[in-house]
N, C-alpha and C positions, 0 to 999 in steps of 0.2 A: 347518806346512803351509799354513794361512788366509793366513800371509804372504806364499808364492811367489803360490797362488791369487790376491791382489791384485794382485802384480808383475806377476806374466805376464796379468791382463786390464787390466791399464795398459800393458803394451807391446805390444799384439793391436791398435790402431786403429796404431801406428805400424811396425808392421809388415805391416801389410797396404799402406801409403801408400806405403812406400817399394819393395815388389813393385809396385805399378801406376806408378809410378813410373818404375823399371827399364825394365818394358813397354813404358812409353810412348816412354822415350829412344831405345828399339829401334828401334820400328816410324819413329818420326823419323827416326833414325839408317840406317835401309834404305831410306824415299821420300831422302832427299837425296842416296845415293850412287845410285840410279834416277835422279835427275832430273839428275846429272853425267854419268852414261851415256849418255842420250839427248841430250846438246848436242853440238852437231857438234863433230868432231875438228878440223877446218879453221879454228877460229875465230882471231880475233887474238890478239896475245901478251896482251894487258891482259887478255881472258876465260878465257887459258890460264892466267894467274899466278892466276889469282883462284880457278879451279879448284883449283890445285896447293892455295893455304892452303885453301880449302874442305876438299880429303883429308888436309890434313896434321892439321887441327882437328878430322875425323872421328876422323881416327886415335886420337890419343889420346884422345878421347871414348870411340871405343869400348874402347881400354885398360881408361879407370876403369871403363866400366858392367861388361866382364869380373870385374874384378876384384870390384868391390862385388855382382853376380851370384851370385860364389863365393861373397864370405862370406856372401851371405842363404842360399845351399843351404847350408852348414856348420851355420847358427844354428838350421834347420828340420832340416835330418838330427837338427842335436842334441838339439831338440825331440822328435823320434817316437824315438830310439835309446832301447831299451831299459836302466833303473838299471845300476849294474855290478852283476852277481853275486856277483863276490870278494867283495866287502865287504860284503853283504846275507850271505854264508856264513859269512863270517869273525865277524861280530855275531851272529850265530846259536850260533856256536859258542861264543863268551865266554858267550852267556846261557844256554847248557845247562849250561856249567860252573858258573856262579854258584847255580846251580837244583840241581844236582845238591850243591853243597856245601852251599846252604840247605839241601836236605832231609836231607842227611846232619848236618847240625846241629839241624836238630828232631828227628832221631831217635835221636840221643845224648841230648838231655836229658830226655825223655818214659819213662815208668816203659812197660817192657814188659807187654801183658796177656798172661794164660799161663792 
């Protein structure tokens, strides 16, 4: 357990960097289609083209941060989700059985008092 303990506060500074991160590409990523919003529709072709690769660069910008978004909620869901059960039950139940046979075996070999 000391091992995870290390892991997971060895990956706690770089998980927290790449959530402000994320953030940050966001709030980037919402001023710069705001400020294509606000440029006049009338402008020349050269400012229209330029526009066009601006949203098309957004685009898939905002693609990856989707995507890289998800998996940081998967990694943190998996974080807080609860052990399985099944297998905390199923361990359970092999060491009842082993326990029950242990003691069924010390009390075969032990002289009864009467």
């Amino acid at each position: 357990m000391a091992g995870q303990t290390s892991a997971a506060s060895r990956n706690a500074p770089e998980t927290e960097w790449l959530d402000t991160m994320v953030k940050r590409l966001m709030t980037t990523l919402e001023q710069q289609l705001a400020a294509i919003a606000k440029a006049e529709e009338g402008g020349d072709a050269r400012s229209r083209a330029a526009d066009a690769r601006t949203l098309a660069a957004l685009e898939r910008t905002l693609e990856r941060l989707s995507k890289l978004e998800r998996e940081r909620a998967a990694v943190r869901e998996k974080k807080i989700s609860p052990h399985d059960g099944q297998a905390r039950t199923a361990l359970e139940r092999r060491l009842d059985k082993r326990l029950a046979a242990a003691a069924k075996a010390d009390g075969a070999g032990k002289p009864q008092r009467g």
